[in-house]
C-alpha positions in Angstrom: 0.0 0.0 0.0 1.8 3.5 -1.1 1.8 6.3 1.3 4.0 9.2 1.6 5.3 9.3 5.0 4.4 5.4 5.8 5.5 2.1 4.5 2.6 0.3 5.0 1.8 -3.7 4.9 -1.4 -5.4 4.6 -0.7 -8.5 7.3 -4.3 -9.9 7.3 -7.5 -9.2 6.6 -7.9 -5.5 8.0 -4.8 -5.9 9.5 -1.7 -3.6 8.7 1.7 -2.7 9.7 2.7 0.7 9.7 6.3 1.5 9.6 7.8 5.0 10.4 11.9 4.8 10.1 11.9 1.3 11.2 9.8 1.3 14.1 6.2 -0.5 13.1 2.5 0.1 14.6 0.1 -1.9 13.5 -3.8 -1.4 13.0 -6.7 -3.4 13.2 -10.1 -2.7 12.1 -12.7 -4.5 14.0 -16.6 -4.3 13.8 -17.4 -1.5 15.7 -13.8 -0.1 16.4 -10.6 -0.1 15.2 -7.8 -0.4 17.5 -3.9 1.0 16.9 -1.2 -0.1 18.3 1.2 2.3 19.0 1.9 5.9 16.7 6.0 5.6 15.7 8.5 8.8 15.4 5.6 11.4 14.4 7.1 11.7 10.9 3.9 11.9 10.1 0.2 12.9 11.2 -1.1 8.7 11.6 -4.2 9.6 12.8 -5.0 11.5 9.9 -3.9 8.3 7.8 -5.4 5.5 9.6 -8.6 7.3 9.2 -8.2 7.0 5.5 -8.7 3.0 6.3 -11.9 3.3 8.4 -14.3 5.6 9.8 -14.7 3.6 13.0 -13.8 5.4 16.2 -10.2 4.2 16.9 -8.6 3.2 20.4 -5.0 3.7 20.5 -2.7 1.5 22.7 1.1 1.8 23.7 3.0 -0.9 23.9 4.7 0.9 26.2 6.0 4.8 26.5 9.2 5.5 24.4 9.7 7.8 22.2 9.4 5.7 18.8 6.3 4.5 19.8 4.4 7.8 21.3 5.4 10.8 18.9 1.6 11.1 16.7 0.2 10.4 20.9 -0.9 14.0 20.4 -3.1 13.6 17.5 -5.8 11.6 19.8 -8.1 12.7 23.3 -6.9 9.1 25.0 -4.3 6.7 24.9 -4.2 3.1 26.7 -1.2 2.3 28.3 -0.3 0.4 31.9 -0.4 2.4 34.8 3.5 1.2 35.5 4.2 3.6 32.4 2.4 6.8 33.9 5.2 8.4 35.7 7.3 7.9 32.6 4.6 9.0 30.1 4.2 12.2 32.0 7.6 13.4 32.4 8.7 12.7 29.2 5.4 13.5 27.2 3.3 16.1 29.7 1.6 17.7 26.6 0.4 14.5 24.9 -2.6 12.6 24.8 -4.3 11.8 28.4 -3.7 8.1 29.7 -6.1 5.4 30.6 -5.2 2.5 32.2 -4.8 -1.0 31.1 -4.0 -4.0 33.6 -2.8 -7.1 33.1 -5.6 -9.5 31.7 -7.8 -6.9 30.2 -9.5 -7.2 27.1 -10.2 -4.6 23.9 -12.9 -6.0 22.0 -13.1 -4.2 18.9 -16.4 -6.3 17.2 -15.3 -9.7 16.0 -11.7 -9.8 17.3 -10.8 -9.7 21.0 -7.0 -8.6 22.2 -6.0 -9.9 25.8 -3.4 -7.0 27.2 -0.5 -9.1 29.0 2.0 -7.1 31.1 5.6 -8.0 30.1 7.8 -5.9 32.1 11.8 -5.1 31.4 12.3 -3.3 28.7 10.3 -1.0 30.7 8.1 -1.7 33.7 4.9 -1.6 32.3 5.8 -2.7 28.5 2.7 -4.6 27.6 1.9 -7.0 24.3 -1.8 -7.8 23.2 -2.5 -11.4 22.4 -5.5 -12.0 19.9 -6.1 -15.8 20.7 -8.5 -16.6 17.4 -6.2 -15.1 14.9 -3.2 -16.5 17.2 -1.2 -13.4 16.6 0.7 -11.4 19.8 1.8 -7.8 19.3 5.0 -7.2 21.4 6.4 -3.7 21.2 9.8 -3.8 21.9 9.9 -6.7 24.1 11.0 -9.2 21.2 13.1 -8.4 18.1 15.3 -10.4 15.9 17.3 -7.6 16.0 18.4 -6.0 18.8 17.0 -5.5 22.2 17.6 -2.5 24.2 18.5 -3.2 28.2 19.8 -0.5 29.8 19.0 2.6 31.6 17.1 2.8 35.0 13.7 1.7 34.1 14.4 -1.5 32.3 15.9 -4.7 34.1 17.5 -7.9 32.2 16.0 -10.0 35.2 12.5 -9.1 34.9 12.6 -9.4 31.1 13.9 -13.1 31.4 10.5 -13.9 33.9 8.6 -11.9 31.1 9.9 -14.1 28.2 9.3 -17.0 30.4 5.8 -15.8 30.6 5.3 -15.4 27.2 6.4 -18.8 26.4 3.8 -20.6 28.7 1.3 -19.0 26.6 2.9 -19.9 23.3 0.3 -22.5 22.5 -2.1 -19.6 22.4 -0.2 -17.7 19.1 1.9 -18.8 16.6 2.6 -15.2 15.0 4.7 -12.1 16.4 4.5 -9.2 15.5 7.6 -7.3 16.7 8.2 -3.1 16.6 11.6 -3.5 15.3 13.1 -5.5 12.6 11.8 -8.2 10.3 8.3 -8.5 10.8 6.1 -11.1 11.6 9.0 -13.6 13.6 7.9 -17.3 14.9 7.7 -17.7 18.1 10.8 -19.9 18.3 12.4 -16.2 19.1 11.2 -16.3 22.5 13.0 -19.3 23.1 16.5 -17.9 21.8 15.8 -14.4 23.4 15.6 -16.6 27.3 18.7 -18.2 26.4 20.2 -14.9 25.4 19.2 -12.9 28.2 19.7 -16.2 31.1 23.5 -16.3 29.6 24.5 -12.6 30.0 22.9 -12.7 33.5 25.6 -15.2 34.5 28.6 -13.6 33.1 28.8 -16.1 30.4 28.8 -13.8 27.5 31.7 -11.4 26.3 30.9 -7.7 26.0 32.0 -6.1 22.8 31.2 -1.9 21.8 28.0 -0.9 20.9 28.0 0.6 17.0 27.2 4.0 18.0 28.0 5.8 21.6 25.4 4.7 24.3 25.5 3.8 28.3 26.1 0.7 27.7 27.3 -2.7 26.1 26.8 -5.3 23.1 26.0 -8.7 23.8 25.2 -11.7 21.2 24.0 -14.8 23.0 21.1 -17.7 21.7 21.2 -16.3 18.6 19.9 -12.8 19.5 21.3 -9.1 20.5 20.6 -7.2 23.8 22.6 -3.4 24.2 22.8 -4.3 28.2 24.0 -2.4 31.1 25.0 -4.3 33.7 22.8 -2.2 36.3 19.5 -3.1 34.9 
């Protein structure tokens, strides 16, 4: 599908992937509403595009509150986030659109197609993904990429990723399809798998440190088949 600002995929029957500079968001369009998951950079005005697709009322979700995935937050009244996210939403983003909360368990139900929120903290504290059980898809922010994975700072934590992964994976007979924010697009869930490995190695020393490619806080690790940019304090 062309667009100007946009490179846009059609993933499933009114399903899409929206990419802005490498960071994706992805809209659904369900019987009554449509839900989007996530806005990118704010290259562009994606409220002004997603309503080209529909003229259902949208619900907009973040997978969680950095920057990549929050810069269009502005364009909307609400957006849907977990509560552990709040304190980081609002100092970072005071201006944008007012949160509502989202716990662990809930539910958007969009007409037709249900997404169950499940809280997946590490890569920040309240980093969520939505798992739509019928279609067997799961939506995961940042919290899985075959690309790299970023751990450091002082809201994320290697440890409480690892027991989010492990999470994920107990669920894994629930979704064979991920759809990741970063990087090739959709993975298998084998990923989860490698990404446990990777992260359980680092955690006990086992893995070498080399420079990251570009200046940052922190260190690049390649374990299981997967890449984490780790500081040893998270």
């Amino acid at each position: 599908m062309e667009n100007a600002v946009y490179n846009v995929t059609e993933i499933g029957k009114d399903s899409f992937c929206i990419d802005d500079k490498g960071v994706h968001a992805y809209f659904f369009i369900g019987l009554e509403y449509a839900l989007l998951v996530d806005t990118g950079f704010g290259t562009g005005n994606i409220k002004e595009f997603v309503e080209t697709l529909t003229d259902k009322t949208i619900l907009l979700v973040n997978t969680h509150a950095d920057g990549d995935h929050v810069g269009c937050n502005a364009l909307f009244e609400k957006a849907y986030l977990h509560p552990a996210e709040f304190p980081y939403y609002y100092e970072t983003f005071p201006k944008e659109a007012e949160v509502m909360p989202l716990w662990d368990g809930d539910t958007i139900d969009i007409g037709g197609r249900i997404f169950e929120i499940i809280l997946i903290p590490g890569h920040t504290p309240g980093s969520i993904a939505l798992l739509d059980r019928e279609n067997r898809i799961l939506v995961a922010g940042d919290s899985i990429s075959d690309t790299v994975i970023f751990m450091y700072g002082t809201i994320r934590s290697l440890r409480a990723y690892s027991c989010s992964m492990k999470k994920l994976l107990t669920l894994s007979n629930s979704f064979d399809t991920v759809y990741p924010a970063h990087g090739p697009s959709p993975l298998g869930i084998e990923v989860i798998e490698r990404l446990i490995s990777g992260a359980e190695s680092i955690l006990r020393g086992e893995v070498e440190s080399e420079e990251p490619p570009f200046d940052m806080p922190a260190k690049a690790y390649k374990a299981g088949g997967v890449s984490f940019f780790y500081d040893e304090r998270a």
